[in-house]
Jmol script that loads the backbone (N, CA, C; Angstrom):
load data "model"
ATOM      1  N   UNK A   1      63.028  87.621 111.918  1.00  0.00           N
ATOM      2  CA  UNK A   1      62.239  88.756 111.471  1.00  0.00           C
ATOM      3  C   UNK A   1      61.871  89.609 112.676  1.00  0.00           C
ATOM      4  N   UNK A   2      61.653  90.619 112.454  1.00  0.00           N
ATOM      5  CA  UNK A   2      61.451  91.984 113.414  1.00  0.00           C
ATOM      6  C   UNK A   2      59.938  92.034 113.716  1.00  0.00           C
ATOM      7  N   UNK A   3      59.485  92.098 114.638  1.00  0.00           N
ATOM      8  CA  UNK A   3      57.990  92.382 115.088  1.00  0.00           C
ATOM      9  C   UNK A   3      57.324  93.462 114.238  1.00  0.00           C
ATOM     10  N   UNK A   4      57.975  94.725 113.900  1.00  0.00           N
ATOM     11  CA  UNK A   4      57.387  95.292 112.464  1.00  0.00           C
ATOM     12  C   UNK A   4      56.932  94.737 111.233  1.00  0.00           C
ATOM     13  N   UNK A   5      58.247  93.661 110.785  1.00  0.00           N
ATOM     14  CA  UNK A   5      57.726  93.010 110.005  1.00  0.00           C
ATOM     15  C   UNK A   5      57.113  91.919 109.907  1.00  0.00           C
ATOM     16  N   UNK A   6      56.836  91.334 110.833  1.00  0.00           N
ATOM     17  CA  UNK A   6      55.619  90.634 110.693  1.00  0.00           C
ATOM     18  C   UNK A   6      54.017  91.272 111.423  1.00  0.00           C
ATOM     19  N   UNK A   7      54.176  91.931 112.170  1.00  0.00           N
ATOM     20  CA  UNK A   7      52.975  93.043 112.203  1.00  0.00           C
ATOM     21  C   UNK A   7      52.479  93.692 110.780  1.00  0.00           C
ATOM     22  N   UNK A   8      53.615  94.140 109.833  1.00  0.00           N
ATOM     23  CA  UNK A   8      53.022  94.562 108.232  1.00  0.00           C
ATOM     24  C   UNK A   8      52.694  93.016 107.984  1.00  0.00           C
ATOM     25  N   UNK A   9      53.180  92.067 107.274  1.00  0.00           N
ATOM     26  CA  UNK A   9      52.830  91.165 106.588  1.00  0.00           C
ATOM     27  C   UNK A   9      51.065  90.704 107.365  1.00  0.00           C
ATOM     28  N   UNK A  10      51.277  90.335 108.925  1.00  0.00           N
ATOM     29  CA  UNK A  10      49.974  90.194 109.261  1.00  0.00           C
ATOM     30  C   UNK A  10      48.564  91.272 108.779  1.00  0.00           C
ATOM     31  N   UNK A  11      48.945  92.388 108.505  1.00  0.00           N
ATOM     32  CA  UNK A  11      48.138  93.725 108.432  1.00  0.00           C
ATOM     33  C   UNK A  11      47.767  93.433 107.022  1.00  0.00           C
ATOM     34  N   UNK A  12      49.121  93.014 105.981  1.00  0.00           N
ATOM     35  CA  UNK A  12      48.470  93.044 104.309  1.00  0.00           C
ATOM     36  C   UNK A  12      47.777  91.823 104.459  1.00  0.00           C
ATOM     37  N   UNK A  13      48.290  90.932 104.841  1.00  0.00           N
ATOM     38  CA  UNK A  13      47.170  89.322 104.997  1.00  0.00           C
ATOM     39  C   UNK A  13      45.771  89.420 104.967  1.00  0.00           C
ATOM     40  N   UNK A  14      45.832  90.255 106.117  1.00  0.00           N
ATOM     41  CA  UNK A  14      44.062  90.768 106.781  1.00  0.00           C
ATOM     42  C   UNK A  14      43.194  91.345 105.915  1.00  0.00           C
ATOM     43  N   UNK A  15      44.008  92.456 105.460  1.00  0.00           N
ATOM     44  CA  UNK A  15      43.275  93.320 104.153  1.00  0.00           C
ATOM     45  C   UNK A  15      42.918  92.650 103.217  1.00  0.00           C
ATOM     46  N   UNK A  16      44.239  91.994 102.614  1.00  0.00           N
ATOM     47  CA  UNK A  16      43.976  91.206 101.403  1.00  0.00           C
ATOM     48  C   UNK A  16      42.586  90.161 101.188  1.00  0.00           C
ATOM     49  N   UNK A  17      42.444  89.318 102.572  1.00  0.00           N
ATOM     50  CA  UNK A  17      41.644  88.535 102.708  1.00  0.00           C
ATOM     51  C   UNK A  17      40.334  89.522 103.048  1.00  0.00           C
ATOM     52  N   UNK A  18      39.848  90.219 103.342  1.00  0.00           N
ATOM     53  CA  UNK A  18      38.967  90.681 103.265  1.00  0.00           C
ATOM     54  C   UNK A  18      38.263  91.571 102.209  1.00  0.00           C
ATOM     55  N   UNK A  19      39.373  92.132 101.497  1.00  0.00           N
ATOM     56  CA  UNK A  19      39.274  93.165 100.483  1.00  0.00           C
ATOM     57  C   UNK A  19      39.183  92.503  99.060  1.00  0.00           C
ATOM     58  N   UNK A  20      37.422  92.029  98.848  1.00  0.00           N
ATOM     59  CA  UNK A  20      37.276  91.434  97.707  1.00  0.00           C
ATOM     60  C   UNK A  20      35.973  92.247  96.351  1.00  0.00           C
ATOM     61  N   UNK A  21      36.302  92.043  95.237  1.00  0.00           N
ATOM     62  CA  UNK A  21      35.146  92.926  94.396  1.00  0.00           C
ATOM     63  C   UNK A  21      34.059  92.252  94.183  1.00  0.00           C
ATOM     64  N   UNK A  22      32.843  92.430  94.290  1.00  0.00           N
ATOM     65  CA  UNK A  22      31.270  91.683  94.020  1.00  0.00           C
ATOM     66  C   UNK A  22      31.901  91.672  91.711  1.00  0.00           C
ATOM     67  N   UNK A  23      31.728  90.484  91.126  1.00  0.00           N
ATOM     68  CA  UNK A  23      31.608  90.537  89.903  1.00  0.00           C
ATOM     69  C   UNK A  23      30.460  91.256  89.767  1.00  0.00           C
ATOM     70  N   UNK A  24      30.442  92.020  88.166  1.00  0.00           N
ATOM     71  CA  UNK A  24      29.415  92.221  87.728  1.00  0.00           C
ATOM     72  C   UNK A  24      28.007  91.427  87.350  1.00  0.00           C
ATOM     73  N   UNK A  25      26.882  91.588  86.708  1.00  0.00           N
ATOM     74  CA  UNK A  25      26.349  90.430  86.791  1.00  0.00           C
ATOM     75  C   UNK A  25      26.213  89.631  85.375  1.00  0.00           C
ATOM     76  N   UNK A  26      26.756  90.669  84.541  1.00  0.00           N
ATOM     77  CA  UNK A  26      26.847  89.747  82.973  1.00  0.00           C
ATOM     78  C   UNK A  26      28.137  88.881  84.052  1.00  0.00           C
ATOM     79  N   UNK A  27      29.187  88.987  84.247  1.00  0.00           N
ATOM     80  CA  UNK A  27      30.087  87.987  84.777  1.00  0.00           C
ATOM     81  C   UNK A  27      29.812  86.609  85.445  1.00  0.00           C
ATOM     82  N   UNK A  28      28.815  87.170  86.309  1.00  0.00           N
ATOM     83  CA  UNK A  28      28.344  86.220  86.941  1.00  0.00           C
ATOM     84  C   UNK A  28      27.301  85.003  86.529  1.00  0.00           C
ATOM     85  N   UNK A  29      26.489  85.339  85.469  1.00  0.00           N
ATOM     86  CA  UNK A  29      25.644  84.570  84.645  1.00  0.00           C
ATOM     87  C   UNK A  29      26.492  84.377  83.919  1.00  0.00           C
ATOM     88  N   UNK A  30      27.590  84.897  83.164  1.00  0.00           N
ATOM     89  CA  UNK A  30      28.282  83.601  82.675  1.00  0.00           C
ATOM     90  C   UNK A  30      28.838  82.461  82.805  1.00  0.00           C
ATOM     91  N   UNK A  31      29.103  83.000  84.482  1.00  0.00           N
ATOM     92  CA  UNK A  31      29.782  81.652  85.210  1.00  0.00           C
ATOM     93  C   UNK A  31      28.858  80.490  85.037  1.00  0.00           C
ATOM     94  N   UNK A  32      28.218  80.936  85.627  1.00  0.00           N
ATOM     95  CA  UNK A  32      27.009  80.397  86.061  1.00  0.00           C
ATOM     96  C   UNK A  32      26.188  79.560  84.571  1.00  0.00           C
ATOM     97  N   UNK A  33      26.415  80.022  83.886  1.00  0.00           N
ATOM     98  CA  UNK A  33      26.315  79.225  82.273  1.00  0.00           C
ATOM     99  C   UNK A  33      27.114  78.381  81.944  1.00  0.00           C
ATOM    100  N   UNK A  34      28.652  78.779  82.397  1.00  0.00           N
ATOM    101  CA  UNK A  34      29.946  77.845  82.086  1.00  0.00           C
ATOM    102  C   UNK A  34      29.565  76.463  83.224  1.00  0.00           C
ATOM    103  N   UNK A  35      29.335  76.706  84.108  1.00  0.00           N
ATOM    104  CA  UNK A  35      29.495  75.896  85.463  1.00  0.00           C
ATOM    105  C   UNK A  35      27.870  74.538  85.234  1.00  0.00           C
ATOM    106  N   UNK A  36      26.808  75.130  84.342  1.00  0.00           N
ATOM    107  CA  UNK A  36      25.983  74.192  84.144  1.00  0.00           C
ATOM    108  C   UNK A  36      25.958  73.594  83.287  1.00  0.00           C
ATOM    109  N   UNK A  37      26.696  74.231  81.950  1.00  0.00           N
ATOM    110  CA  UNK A  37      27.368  73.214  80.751  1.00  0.00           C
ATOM    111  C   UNK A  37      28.199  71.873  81.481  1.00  0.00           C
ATOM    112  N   UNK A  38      28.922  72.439  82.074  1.00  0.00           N
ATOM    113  CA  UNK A  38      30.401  71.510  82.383  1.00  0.00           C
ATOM    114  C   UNK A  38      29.196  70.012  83.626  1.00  0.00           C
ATOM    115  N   UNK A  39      28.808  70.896  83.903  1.00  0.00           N
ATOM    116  CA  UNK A  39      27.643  69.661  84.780  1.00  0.00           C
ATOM    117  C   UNK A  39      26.922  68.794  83.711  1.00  0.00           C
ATOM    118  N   UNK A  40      26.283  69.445  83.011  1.00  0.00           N
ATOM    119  CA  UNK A  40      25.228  68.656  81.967  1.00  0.00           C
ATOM    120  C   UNK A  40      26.398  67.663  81.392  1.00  0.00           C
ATOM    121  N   UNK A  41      27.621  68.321  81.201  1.00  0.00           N
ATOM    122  CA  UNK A  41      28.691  67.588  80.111  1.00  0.00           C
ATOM    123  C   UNK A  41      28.805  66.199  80.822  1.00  0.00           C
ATOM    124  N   UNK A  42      28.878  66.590  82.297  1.00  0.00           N
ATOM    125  CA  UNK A  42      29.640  65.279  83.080  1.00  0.00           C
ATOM    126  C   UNK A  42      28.394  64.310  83.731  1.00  0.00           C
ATOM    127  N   UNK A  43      27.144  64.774  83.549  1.00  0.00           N
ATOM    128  CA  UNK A  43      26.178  64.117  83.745  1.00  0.00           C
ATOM    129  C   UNK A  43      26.340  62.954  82.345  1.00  0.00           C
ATOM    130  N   UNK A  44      26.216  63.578  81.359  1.00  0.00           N
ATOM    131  CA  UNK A  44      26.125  62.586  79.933  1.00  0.00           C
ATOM    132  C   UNK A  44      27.200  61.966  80.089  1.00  0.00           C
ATOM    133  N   UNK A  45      28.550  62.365  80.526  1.00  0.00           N
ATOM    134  CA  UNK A  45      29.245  61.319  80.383  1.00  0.00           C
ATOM    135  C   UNK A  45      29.735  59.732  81.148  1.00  0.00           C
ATOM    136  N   UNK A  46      28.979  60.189  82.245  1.00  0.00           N
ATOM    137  CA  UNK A  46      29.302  59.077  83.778  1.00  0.00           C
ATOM    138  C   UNK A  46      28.759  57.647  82.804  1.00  0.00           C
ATOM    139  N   UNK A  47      27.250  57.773  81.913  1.00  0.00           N
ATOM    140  CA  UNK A  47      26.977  56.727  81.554  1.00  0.00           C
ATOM    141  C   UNK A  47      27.799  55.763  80.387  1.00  0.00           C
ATOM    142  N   UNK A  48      28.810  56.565  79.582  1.00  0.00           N
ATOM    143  CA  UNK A  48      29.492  56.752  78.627  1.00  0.00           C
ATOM    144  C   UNK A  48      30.211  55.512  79.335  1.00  0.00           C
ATOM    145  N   UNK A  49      31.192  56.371  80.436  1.00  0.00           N
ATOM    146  CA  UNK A  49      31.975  55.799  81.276  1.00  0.00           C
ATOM    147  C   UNK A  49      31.612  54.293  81.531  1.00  0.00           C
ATOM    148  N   UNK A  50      30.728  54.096  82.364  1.00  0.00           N
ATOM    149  CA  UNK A  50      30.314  52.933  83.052  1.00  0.00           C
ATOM    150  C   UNK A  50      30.004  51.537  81.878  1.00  0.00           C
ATOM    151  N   UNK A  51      29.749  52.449  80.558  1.00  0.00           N
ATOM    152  CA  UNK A  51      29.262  51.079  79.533  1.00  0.00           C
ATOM    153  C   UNK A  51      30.631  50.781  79.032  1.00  0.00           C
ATOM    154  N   UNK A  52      31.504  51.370  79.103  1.00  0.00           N
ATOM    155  CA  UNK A  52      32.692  51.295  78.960  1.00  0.00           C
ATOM    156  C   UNK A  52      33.624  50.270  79.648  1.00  0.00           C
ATOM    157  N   UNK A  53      33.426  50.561  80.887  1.00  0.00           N
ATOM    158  CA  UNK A  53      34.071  49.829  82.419  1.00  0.00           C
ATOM    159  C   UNK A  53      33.374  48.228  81.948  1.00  0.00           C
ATOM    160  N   UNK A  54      31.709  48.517  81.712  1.00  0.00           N
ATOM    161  CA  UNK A  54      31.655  46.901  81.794  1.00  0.00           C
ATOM    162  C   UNK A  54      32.014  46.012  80.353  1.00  0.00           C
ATOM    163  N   UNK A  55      31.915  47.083  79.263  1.00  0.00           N
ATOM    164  CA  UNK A  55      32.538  46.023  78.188  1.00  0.00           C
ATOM    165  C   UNK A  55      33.627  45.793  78.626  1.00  0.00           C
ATOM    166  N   UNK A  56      35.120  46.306  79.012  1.00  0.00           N
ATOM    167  CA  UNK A  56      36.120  45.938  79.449  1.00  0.00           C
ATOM    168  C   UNK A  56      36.113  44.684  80.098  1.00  0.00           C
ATOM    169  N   UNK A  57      34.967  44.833  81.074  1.00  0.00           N
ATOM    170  CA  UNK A  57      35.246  43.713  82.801  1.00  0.00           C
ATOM    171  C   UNK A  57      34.468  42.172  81.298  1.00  0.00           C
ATOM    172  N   UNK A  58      33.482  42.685  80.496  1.00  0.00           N
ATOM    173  CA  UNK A  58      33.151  41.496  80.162  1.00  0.00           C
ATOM    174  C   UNK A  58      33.957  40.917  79.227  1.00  0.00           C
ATOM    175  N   UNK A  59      34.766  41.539  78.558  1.00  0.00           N
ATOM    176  CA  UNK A  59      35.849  41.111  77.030  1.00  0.00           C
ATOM    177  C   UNK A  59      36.995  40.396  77.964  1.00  0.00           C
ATOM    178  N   UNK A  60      37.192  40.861  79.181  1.00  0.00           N
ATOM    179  CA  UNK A  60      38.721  40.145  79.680  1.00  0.00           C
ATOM    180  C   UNK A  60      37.668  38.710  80.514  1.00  0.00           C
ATOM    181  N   UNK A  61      36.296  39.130  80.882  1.00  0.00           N
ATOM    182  CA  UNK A  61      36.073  37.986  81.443  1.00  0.00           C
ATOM    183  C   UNK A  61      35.814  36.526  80.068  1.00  0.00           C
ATOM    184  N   UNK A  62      35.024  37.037  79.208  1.00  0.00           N
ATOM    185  CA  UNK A  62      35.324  36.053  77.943  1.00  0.00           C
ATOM    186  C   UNK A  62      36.193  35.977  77.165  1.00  0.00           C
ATOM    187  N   UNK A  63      37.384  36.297  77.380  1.00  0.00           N
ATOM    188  CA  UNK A  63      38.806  36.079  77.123  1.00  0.00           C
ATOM    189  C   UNK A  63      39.228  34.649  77.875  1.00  0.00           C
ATOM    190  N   UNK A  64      39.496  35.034  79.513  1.00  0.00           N
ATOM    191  CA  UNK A  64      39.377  34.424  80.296  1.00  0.00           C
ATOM    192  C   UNK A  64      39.086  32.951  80.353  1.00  0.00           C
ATOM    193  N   UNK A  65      37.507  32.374  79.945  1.00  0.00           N
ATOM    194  CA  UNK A  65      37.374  31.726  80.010  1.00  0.00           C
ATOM    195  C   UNK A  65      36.830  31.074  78.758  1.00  0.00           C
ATOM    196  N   UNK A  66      37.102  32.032  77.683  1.00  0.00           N
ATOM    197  CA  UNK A  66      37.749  30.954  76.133  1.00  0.00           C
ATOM    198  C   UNK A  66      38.777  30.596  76.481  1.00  0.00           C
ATOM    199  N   UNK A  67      40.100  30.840  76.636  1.00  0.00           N
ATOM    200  CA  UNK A  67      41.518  29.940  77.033  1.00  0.00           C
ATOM    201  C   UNK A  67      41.019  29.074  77.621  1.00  0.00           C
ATOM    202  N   UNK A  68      40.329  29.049  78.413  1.00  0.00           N
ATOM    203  CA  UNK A  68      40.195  27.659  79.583  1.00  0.00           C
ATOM    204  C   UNK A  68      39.624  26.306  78.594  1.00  0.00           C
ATOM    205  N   UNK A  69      39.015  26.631  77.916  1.00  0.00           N
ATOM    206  CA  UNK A  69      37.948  25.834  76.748  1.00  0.00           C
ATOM    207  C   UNK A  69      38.958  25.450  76.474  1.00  0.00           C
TER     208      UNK A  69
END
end "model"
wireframe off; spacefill off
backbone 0.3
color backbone group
């Protein structure tokens, strides 16, 4: 490549990365609505999760050691 062209590509890079629009602010409170649903969602579910994990760990552990019986 030619020192022109990578002097342009460096030049649109620069711009590009700097040249950004502020959202409006209905936009932005929506995010911002979407982004605390999806939190609350994954807060309720971690516990979901975990009672889950231990019925598993306890059904294979009394599996386990009914055969042995």
């Amino acid at each position: 490549m030619s020192k022109s062209v990578l002097l342009s590509v460096a030049l649109v890079v620069g711009l590009a990365s700097t040249a950004h629009a502020e959202l409006p602010a209905a936009a932005t409170a929506g995010l911002a609505s979407i982004n605390t649903g999806i939190g609350d969602a994954a807060d309720a579910a971690w516990p979901l999760i975990t009672a889950a994990l231990v019925a598993g760990v306890l059904i294979k552990l009394v599996k386990r050691f009914t055969n042995k019986v």
